[in-house]
N, C-alpha and C positions, 0 to 999 in steps of 0.2 A: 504494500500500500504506500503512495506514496501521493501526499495534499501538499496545498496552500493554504493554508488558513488566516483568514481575511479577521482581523483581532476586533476590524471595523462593523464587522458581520454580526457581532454577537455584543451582549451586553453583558457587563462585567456584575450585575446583581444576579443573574441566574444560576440557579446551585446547580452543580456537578460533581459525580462520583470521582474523588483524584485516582486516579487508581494509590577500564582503563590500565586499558593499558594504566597501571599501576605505576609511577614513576619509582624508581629504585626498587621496584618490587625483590625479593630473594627468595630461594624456595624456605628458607626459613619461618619468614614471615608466610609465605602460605600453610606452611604446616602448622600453624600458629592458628590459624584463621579457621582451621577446620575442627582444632579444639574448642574455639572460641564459641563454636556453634551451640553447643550443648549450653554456654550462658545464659543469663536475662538480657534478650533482646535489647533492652534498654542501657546506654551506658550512664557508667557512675555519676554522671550528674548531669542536670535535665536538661534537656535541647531547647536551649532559648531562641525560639521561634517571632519574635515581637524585639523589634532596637538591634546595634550592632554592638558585639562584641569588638570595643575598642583595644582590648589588649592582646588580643592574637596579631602577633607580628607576621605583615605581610608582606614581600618582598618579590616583585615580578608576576610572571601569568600561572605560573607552579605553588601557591605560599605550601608551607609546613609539611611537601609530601616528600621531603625527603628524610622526616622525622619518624620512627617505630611506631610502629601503629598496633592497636591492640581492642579488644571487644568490638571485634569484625563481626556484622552480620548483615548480609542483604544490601545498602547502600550506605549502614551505617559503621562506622568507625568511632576510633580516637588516638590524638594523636600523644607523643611521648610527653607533652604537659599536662595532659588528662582534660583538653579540650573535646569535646564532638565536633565530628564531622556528617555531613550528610556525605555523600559522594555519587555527584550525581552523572560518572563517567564510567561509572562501573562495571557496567555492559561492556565497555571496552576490554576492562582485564577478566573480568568471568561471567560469561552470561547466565549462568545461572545465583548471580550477587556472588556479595564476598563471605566467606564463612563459611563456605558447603565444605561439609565434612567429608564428603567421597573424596573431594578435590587433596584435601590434608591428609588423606589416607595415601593415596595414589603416591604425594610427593616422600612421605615417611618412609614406605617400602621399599623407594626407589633408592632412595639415601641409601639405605640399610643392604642393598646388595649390589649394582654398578650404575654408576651414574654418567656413565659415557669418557671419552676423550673426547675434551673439548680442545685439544689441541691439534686431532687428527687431522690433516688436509688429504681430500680422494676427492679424485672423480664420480659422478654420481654413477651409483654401478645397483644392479637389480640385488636386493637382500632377498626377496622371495618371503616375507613375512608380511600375510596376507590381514592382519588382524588391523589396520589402520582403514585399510583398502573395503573390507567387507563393514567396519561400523559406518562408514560415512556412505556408499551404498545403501546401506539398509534404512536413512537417513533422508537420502535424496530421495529415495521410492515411497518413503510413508509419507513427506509431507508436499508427496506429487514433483518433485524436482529431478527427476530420474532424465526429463528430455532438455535441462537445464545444460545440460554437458553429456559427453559420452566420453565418461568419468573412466578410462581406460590404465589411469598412469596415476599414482599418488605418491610425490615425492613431502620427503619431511625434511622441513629445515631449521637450522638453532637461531634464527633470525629470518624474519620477514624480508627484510630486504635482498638477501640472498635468496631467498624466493621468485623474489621478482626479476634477479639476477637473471635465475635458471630459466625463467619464462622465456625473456630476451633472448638468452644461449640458442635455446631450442627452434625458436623462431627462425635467428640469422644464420644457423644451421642448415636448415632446413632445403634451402637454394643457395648455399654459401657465394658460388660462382657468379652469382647475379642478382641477388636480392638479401640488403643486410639492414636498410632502414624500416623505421619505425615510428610513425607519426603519433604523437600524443596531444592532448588535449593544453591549449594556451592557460594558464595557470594551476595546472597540477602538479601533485608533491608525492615522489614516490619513493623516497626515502635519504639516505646521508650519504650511501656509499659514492664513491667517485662515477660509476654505470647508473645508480639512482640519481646522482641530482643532471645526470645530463640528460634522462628521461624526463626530468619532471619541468614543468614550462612556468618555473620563479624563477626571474631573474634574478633575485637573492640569491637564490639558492648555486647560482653558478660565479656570482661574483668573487674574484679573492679569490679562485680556485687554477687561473689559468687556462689552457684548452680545456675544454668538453672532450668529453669521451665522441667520435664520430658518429655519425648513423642515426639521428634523430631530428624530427622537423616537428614545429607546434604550428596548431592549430586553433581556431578560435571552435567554441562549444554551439551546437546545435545547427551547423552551417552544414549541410550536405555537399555544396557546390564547392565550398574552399576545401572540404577533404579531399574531394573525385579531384580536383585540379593541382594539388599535393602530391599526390600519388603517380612513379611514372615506372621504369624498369626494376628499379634498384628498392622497390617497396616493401620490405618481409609481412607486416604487420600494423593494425591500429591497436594505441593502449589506449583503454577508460577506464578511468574510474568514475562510476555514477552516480557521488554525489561532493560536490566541490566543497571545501572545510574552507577553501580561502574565498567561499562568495557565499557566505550564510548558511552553509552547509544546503545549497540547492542544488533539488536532483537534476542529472539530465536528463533531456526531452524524451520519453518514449520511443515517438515516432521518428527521432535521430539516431536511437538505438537502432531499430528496425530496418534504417536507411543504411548504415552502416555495415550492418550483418549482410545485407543485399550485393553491398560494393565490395565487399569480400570475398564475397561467394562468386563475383562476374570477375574480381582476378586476381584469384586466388591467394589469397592476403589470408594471414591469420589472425581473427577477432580474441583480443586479450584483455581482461577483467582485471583490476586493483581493487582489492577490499579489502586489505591487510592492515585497514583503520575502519573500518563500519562492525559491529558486534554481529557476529554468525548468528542466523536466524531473526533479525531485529526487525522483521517486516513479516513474519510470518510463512516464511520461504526461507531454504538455507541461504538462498544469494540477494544481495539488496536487489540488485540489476534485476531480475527476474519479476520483481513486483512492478517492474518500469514500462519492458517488453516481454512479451514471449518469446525470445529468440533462445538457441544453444552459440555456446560461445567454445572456441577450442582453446581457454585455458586463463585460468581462474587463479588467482592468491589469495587465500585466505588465511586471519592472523587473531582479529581481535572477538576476543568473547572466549578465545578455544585454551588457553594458557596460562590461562588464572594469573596475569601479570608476569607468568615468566615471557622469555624471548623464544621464538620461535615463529615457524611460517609453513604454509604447507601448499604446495602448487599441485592443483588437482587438472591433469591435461586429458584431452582428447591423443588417442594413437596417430593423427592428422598433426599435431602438433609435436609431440617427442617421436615419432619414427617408429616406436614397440611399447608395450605395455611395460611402463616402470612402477616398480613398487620399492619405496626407499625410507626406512623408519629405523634399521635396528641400530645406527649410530649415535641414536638421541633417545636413550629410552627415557629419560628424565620428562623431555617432551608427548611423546610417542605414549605414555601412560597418563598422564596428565590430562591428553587431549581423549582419549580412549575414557578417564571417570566423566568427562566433561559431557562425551558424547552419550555417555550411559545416561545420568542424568535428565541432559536434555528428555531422552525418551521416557525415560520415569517420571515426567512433570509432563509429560505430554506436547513439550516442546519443541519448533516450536509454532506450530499451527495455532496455539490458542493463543496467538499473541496479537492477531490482528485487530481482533476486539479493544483490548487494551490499548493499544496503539493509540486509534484514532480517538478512542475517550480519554486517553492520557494529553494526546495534542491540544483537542477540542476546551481540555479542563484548565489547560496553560491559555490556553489563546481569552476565554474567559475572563479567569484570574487579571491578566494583565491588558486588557483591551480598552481601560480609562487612561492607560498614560499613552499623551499625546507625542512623546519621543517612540515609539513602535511603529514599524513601519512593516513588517510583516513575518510570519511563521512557515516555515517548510518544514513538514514532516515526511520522512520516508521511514515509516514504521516508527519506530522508537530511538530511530537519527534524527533531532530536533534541532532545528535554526531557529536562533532568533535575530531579527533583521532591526534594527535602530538607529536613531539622528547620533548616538552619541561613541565616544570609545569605547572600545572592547575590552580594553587593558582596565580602566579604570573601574566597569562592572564586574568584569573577576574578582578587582581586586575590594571593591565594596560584600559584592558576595562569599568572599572569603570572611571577612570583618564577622558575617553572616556566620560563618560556619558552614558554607554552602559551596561544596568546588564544581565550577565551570571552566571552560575555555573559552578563548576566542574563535570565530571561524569569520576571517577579516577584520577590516579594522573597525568595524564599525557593528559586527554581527559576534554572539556568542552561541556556543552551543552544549546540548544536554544528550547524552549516550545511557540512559538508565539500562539495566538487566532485565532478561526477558522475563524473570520472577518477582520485578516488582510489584512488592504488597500493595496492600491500599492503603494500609497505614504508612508504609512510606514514600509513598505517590502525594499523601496531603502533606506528607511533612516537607516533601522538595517542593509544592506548590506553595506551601507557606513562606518557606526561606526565600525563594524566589519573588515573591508577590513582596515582604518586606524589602528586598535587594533595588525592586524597582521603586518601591517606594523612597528609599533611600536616597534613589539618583538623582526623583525629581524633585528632592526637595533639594538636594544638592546644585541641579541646573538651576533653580528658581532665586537660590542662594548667591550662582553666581551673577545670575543676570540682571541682579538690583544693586 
């Protein structure tokens, strides 16, 4: 699922039901989080939900998550002062929230008998251990996403962006003699390695670095005419990612998706997916893209929701795309189990089909909440991926929402955004709608502050 929602549309007196990627995350602290489960929900002292906590020190678009955190459950934290946190990115580091104890289980056992080299360097080579291969399978077939991909190859990696590495690899591969570029979308970000940031179309992100890696052209988003006229001999591939963090987190167009899948298919380009920042499942479908268009795509990165804050990536390709059926996990078993409790889970919560309900009444209850302040200018939801769009800075609402007790990001300068788990409660759906509704209030009194 994936809306607009017009803040203008609705009136903010109407009741409604409310329903991360972890910075420094360690699997310590996750095994921590899955004892923490069995706690009182509630941490040690009460979530002040009404004013700003003046004395949480806050420091950049990140405050206090680089501190130990402890009485983890669901969206809810605290940090090593014994402040509350809501955490409303959480979906990013484990989609089923923070504090699952399968999750704590998974990472303890793994400790307790081999936790990989992490120093090994190989070439990606078939390990033949099918058990990653068959959960996500079973996965795409129940929640109807089986024609999403012809999911022939599952590679596992210690990092995301080495994910998206191997995507590229396989791609310029592919026709090496005659086809090695790759057109991606004009301001996206697909990660820090020297091959990611010349994928991705920020110029920041290339400045200060010297050459680009070769083989990549940007594109501007939703333009069919400027991709077909991009495209000439030397074309491996289109990358997307389908929903932009640096412009309010807005999805791309459907029917550009569609357009897309079409020019690939008249010559012979391979269609490649980034979602190794959207929460697995967060639309009600394992893939955001798929709520956008019906198309199959030959080769997909997926990262956030699956890892519970650890590092890791996993590129799920078409046989069209790597040449034979790869299946590659047993070098990471730390990850490789981790994602295996995550996937169990998911399907024991019935995740995550039943999330589209949620979703849109989760969207509907923000847009709501905050539809009297006249600095909003609009909401994109794709699933439980929320933009929120404003006259004012981004930096300065995080860091008001911190004050909050409430962690957000930016997504541009001028838009923030909220990545919840696909098991958010309703009690803590009112409690991020409360933080959030106080944060905005804060601002405008703060604008109103400055403009006298």
């Amino acid at each position: 699922m994936s809306e607009s929602v017009d803040p203008d549309e609705v009136t903010p007196d109407e009741s409604s039901e409310g329903s991360s990627e972890q910075a420094a995350a360690s699997s310590e602290q996750v095994a921590e989080s899955g004892e923490s489960a069995a706690e009182s929900s509630e941490p040690s002292e009460p979530m002040e939900e009404a004013g700003i906590r003046e004395e949480i020190a806050v420091s950049g678009a990140a405050p206090a998550w680089s501190a130990r955190r402890s009485h983890v459950e669901g969206i809810r934290c605290q940090d090593e002062a014994g402040h509350p946190w809501l955490d409303a990115l959480a979906g990013r580091a484990s989609a089923v929230g923070l504090g699952c104890e399968a999750i704590g289980d998974a990472v303890r056992q793994t400790a307790d008998a081999y936790l990989g080299d992490a120093s090994a360097m190989s070439e990606i080579v078939d390990d033949e251990q099918l058990e990653i291969a068959s959960a996500f399978q079973q996965m795409l077939e129940s929640t109807g996403n089986a024609n999403s991909i012809s999911a022939d190859s599952f590679l596992l990696f210690p990092d995301a962006d080495l994910a998206i590495e191997a995507m590229i690899t396989f791609a310029r591969k592919r026709n090496s003699e005659t086809s090695y570029r790759t057109i991606a979308i004009a301001g996206s970000d697909h990660g820090r390695t020297a091959l990611c940031r010349s994928i991705s179309g920020q110029p920041q992100l290339h400045q200060g670095f010297g050459p680009m890696v070769a083989g990549f052209d940007h594109v501007k988003p939703n333009d069919l005419k400027v991709l077909e006229s991009a495209i000439d001999e030397s074309t491996a591939a289109v990358l997307i990612s389908p929903v932009d963090f640096s412009d309010s987190a807005r999805p791309i167009d459907g029917d550009y998706l569609g357009g897309v899948r079409r020019v690939c298919d008249q010559r012979d380009l391979m269609l490649l997916i980034d979602e190794s920042r959207l929460c697995f499942g967060a639309t009600g479908a394992c893939f955001s893209y798929s709520s956008l268009s019906d198309i199959p795509v030959d080769g997909i990165v997926v990262a956030g929701g699956l890892f519970a804050g650890l590092p890791g990536g996993m590129l799920i390709a078409s046989q069209r795309l790597t040449g034979r059926p790869i299946m590659q996990s047993a070098n990471y078993p730390m990850q490789r189990n981790v994602v295996l409790a995550m996937l169990g889970e998911l399907s024991r919560l019935g995740l995550p089909l039943s999330v589209s309900d949620l979703a849109q009444t989760f969207a509907v209850a923000i847009a709501e909440a905050i539809a009297g302040f006249e600095f909003i200018r609009d909401i994109h939801a794709t699933g439980l991926t929320i933009g929120i769009e404003t006259d004012l800075a981004a930096a300065e609402i995080v860091s008001v929402a911190a004050r909050n007790g409430l962690r957000i990001e930016p997504a541009g300068e001028t838009s923030v955004r909220l990545q919840p788990p696909l098991s958010l409660s309703s009690e803590d759906g009112d409690s991020l709608l409360g933080l959030l509704l106080e944060t905005m209030r804060a601002m405008e009194q703060q604008s109103a502050e400055l403009s006298t």
